[in-house]
C-alpha positions as CSV (number, residue, x, y, z in Angstrom):
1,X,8.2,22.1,-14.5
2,X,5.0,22.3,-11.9
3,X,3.0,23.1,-15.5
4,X,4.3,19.9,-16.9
5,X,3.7,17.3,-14.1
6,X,0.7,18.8,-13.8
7,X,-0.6,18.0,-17.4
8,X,1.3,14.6,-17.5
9,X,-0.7,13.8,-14.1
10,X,-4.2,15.0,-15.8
11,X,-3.1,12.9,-19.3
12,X,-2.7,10.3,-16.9
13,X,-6.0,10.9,-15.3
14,X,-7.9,10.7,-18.2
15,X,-6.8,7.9,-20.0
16,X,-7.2,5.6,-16.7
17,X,-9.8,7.4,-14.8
18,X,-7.9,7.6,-11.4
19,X,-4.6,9.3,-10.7
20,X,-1.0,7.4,-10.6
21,X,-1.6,4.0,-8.6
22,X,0.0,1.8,-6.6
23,X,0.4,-1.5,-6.6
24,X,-0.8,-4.0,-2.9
25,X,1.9,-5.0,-1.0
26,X,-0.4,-7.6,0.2
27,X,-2.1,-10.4,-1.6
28,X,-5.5,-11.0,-0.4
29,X,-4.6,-14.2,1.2
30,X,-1.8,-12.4,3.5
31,X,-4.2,-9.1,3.9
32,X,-7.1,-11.6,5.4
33,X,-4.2,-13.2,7.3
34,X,-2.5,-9.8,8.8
35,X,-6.1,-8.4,9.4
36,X,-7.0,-11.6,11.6
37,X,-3.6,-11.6,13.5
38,X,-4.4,-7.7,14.4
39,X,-7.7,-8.4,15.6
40,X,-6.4,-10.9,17.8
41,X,-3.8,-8.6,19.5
42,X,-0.8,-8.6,17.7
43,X,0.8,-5.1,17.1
44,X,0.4,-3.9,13.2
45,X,4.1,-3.8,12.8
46,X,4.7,-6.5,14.0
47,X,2.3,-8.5,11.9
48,X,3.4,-7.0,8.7
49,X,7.2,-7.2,9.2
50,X,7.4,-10.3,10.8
51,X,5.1,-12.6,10.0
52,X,3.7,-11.3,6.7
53,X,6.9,-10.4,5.3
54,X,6.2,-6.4,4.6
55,X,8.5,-3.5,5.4
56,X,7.0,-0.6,7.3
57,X,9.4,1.7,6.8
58,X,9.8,2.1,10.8
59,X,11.8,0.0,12.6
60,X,9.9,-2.2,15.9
């Protein structure tokens, strides 16, 4: 099994050049947004979960 995921992850690497992405959560409108509300204080947490709409995964 660990032989197969690794060749699927090198097929994978070669035919797009990087390994298995992820999409953004963020937009770039809400990332310039969230980075702006951070610099002015607000807790990073806070920022994503309530006012840009992302789950952390932790709760506040």
């Amino acid at each position: 099994m660990k032989e197969r995921m690794i060749a699927e992850l090198a097929t994978v690497r070669k035919d797009r050049g990087i390994g298995i992405d992820r999409t953004s959560a963020l937009t770039p409108d809400k990332l310039d947004t969230a980075r702006k509300l951070v610099v002015t204080g607000d807790k990073p947490a806070k920022v994503a979960k309530l006012k840009i709409g992302v789950e952390t995964g932790t709760p506040l």
